[in-house]
C-alpha positions in Angstrom: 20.2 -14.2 -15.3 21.9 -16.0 -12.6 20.8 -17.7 -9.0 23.0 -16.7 -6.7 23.3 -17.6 -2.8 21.8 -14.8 -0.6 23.7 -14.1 2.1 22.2 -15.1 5.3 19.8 -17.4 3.8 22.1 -20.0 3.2 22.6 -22.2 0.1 19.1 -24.2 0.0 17.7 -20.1 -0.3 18.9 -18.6 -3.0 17.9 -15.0 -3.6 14.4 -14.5 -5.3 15.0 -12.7 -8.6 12.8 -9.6 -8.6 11.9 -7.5 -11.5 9.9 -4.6 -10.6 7.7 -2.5 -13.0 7.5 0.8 -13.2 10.3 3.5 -11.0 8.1 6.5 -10.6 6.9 6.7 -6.8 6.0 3.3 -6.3 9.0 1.5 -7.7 11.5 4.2 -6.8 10.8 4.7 -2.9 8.7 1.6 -2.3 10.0 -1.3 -4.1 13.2 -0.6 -4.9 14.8 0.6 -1.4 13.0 -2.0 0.4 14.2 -4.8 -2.0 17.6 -4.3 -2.3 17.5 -3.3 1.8 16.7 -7.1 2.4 19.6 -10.0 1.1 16.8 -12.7 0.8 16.3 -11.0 -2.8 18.3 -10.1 -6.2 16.7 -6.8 -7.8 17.4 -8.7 -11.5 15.2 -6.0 -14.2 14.0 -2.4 -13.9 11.2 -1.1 -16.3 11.0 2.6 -17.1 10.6 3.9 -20.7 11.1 7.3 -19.2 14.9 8.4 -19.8 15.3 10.4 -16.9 14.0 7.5 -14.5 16.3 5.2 -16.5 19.4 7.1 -15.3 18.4 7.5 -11.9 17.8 3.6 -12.2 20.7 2.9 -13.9 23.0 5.4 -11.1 21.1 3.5 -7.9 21.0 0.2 -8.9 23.8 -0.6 -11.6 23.3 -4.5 -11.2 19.8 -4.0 -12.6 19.3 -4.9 -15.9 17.3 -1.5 -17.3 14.5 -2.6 -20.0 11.6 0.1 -21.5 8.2 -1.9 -20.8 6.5 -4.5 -18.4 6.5 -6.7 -21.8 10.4 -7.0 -22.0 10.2 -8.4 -18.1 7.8 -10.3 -19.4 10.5 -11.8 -22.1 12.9 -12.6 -19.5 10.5 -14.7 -17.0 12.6 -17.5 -17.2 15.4 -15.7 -15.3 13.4 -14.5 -12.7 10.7 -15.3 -9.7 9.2 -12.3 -8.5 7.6 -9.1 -10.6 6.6 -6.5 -8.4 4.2 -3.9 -10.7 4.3 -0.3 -9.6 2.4 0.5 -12.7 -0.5 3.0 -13.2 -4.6 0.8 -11.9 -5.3 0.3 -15.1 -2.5 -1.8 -16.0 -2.4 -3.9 -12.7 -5.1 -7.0 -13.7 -3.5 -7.4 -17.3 -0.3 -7.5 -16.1 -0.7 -9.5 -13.1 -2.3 -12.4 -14.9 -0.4 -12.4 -17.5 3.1 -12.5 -14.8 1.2 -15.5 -12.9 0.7 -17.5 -16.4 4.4 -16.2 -17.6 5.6 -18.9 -13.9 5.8 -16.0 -11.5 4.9 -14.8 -8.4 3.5 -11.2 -8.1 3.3 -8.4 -5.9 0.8 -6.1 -6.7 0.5 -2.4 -5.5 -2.4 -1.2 -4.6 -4.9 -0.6 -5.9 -5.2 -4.8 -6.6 -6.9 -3.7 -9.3 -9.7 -1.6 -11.0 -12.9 -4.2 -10.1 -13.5 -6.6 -7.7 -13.7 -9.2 -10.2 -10.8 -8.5 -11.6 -9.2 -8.8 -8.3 -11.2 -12.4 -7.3 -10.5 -13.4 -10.6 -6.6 -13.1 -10.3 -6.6 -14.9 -6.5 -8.2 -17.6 -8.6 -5.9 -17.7 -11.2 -2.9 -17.9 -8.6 -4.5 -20.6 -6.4 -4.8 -23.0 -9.8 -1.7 -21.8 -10.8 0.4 -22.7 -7.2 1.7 -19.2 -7.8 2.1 -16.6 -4.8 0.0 -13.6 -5.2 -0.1 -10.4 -2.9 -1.3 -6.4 -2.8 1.5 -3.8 -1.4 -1.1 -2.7 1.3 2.2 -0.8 2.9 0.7 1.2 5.5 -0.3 -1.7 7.6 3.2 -0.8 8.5 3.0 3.0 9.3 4.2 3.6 12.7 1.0 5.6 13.4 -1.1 2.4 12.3 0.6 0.4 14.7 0.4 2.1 17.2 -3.5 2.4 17.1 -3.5 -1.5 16.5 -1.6 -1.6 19.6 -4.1 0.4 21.4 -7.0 -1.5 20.4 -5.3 -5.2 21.2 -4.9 -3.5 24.9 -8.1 -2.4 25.0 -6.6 0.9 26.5 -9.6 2.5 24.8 -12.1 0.4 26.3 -15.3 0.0 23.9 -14.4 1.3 20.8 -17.3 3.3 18.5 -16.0 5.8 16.1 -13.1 5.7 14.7 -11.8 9.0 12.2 -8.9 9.0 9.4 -7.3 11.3 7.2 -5.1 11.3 4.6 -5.1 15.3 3.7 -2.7 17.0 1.5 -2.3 20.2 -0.4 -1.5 19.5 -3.9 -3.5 22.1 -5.8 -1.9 20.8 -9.5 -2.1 17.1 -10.5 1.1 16.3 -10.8 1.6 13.1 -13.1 0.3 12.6 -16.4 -1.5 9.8 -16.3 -3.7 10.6 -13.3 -4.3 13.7 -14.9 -6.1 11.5 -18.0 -7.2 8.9 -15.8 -11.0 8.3 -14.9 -12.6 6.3 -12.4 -12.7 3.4 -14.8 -9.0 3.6 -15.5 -8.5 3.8 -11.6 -7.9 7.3 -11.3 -8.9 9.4 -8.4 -8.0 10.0 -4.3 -10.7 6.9 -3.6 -8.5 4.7 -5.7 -5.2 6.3 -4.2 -5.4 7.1 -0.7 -8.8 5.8 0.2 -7.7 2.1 -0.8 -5.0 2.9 2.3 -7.3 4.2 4.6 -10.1 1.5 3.4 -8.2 -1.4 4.0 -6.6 -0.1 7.7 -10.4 0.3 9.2 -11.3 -3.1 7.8 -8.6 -4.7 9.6 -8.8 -2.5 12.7 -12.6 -3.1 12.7 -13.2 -6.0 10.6 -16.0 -6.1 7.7 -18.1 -2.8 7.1 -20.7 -1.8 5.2 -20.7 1.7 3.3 -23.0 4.2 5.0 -22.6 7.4 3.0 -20.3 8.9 0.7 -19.4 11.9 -1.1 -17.2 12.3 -4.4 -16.0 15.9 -5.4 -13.8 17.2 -8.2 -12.1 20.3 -6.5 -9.1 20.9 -9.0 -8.8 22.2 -12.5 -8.6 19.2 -14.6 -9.4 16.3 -11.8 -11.6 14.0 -13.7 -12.3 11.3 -11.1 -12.0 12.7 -7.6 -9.7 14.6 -5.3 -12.0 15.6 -2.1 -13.4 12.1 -0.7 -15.3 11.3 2.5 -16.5 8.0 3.6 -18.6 6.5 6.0 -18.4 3.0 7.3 -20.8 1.2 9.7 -18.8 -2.1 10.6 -20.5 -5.4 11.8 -19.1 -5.2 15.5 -20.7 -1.7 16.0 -18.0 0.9 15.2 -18.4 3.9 13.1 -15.6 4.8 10.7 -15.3 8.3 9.0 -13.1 8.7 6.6 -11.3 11.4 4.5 -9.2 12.1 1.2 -8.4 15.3 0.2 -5.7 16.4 -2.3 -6.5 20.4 -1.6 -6.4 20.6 2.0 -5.2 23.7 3.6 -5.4 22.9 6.8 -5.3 18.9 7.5 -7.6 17.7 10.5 -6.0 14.5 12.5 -4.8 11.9 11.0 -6.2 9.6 13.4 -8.8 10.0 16.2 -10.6 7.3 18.2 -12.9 7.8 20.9 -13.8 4.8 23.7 -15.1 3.9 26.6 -12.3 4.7 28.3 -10.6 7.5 26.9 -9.6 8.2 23.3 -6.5 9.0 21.2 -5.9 12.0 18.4 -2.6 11.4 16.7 -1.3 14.3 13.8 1.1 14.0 11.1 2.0 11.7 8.6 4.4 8.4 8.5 7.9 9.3 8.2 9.3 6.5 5.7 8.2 7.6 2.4 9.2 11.1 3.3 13.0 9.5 4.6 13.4 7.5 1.3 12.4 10.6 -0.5 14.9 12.9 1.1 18.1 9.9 0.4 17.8 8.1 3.2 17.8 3.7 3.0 15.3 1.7 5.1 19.0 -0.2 6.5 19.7 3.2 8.5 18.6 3.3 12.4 16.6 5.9 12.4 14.6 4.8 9.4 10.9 4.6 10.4 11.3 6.4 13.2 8.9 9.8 14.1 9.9 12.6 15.7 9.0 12.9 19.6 7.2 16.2 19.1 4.8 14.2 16.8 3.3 12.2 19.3 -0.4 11.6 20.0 -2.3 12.5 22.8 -4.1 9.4 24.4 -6.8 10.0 27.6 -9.4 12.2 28.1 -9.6 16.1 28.1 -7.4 17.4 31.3 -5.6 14.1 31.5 -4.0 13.6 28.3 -0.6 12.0 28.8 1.7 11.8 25.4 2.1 8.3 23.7 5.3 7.8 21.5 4.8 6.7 18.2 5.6 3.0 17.2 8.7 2.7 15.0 7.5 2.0 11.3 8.2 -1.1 9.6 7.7 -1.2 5.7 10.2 -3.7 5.5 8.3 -6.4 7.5 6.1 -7.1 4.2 8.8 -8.7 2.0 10.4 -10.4 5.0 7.3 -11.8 4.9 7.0 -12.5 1.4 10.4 -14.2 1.4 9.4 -16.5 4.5 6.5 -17.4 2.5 8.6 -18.0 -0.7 11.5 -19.4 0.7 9.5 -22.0 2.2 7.5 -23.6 -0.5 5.2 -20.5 -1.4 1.5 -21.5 -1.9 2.1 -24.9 -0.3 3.9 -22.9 3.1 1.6 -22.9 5.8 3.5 -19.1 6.5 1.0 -16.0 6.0 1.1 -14.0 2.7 2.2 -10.2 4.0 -1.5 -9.1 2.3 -4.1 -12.1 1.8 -5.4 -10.5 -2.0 -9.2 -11.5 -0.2 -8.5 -8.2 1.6 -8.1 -5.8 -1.0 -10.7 -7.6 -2.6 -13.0 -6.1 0.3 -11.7 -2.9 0.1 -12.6 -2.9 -4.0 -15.8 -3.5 -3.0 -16.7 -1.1 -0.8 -15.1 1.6 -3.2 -17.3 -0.1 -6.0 -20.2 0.7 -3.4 -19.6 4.2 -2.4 -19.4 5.0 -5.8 -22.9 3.9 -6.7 -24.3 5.4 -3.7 -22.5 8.9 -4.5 -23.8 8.8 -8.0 -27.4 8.0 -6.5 -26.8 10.9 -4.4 -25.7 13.2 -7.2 
């Protein structure tokens, strides 16, 4: 491996050497795109032991070096400063800490890990270590997102007191092997998936919560964990939060609705950059992130509802982010980390929660 000047960052910068783990959906249309998309880092080593992925790899990113296992990154920590790990729950605590004790920083996708302890126990580990540590919480960036966090800092909404989201899908088969094996203990299941998303964006729209009432169902043939999810939060400054994950929805409710004071705001449809990547399209293009008009949502109060354009999304901003923190001394940089790991810490225990209280229920 070699440490090459970035362009744009200047000699005293050099690219950050990234290896990321795993090309399936997370290292494929996540990592991958929005790595190579930004010059202040080097995509250095791929792992896929998957021969088909390996190819694709190979085709989209030739500079990569193309290895079979997390454990042959591993090898090659010398030549590198950043391992991103799209791997399957399970695998994200062993991994991590063994990454931070191989010299290296770590991105982590969600979710951080399987238990909160786990997750606590690795923010340790990187503050005695002096190593950065962070959780892909991506959709802090969804245009939608935003534009709801935009709402709320204008107080457009006035007093704010429930507050519903949805990620809904119709996927009737599971579709990758290892979710189909994969229990709640191996971090399997829609609470673990999409519910660490829609966790995490209430938390920081709301701030801390406690869990009110949840329910866990199996719907499809061969779901062990869970795959039709609702969640209630009661947050310590008042608001409600309702949440809902369901992998066999025909018919998908809003993806966001907030009622106020002052009016409220129902907003359909789904982010458009995973979909874009997906499809061929690079997070450098200019209409990257960017919804469709006809998606808008409807902000006011029934008879005067006026149409509210969608923020443009910005996945990208989190490793700009991570390579201001990086770039400028890392742990000692008094720069924010794109995901303090104390947040999906919170969000790992709340899960924990709702799944005791479901059980109770049972």
């Amino acid at each position: 491996m070699t440490t090459g000047a970035t362009p744009g960052t200047g000699p005293s910068k050099p690219a950050i050497r990234t290896a990321v783990a795993g090309f399936g959906l997370s290292g494929r249309v996540f990592h991958a795109p929005l790595i190579t998309a930004n010059p202040s880092y080097s995509l250095d080593v791929i792992s896929t032991s998957d021969a088909g992925r390996q190819a694709e790899a190979s085709a989209a990113y030739p500079a990569a070096r193309l290895v079979n296992t997390p454990a042959d990154i591993l090898a090659l920590a010398d030549g590198l400063d950043l391992m991103v790990l799209g791997t399957p729950p399970a695998t994200h605590y062993p991994l991590a800490k063994a990454a931070l004790e191989a010299g290296l920083d770590v991105v982590v996708d969600k979710p951080f890990a399987v238990r909160s302890a786990e997750g606590q126990e690795l923010l340790e580990l990187a503050a005695r270590l002096g190593r950065v540590l962070t959780v892909f919480q991506n959709r802090r960036w969804d245009g939608d997102y935003l534009t709801v966090k935009g709402l709320l800092e204008g107080g457009v909404l006035g007093s704010v007191t429930r507050f519903e989201s949805r990620f809904e899908r119709w996927s009737p088969e599971v579709s990758k092997a290892w979710k189909a094996e994969a229990t709640a203990d191996d971090g399997g299941g829609v609470l673990f998936d999409l519910g660490t998303h829609l966790i995490d964006q209430s938390l920081q729209l709301f701030g801390p919560a406690t869990v009110a009432h949840a329910e866990l169902r199996a719907r499809r043939p061969g779901e062990k964990t869970d795959d039709d999810v609702f969640v209630a939060l009661q947050h310590d400054s008042g608001v409600v939060s309702h949440l809902w994950m369901n992998m066999l929805c025909a018919q998908q409710g809003p993806r966001y609705r907030l009622l106020g004071s002052e009016g409220g705001f129902t907003k359909h449809g789904i982010d458009p950059q995973e979909p874009y990547i997906v499809a061929g399209g690079s997070p450098l293009d200019p209409e990257y992130g960017v919804e469709d008009k006809d998606w808008a949502g409807l902000l006011g109060r029934d008879g005067h509802l006026d149409r509210l354009p969608t923020e443009r999304g910005a996945y990208p901003e989190f490793y700009r982010l991570l390579a201001d923190k990086i770039h400028d001394g890392g742990t000692g940089s008094p720069l924010p980390l794109p995901v303090d790991p104390a947040g999906p810490i919170e969000v790992l225990k709340l899960i924990e929660k709702a799944r005791e209280l479901a059980t109770h229920r049972a």
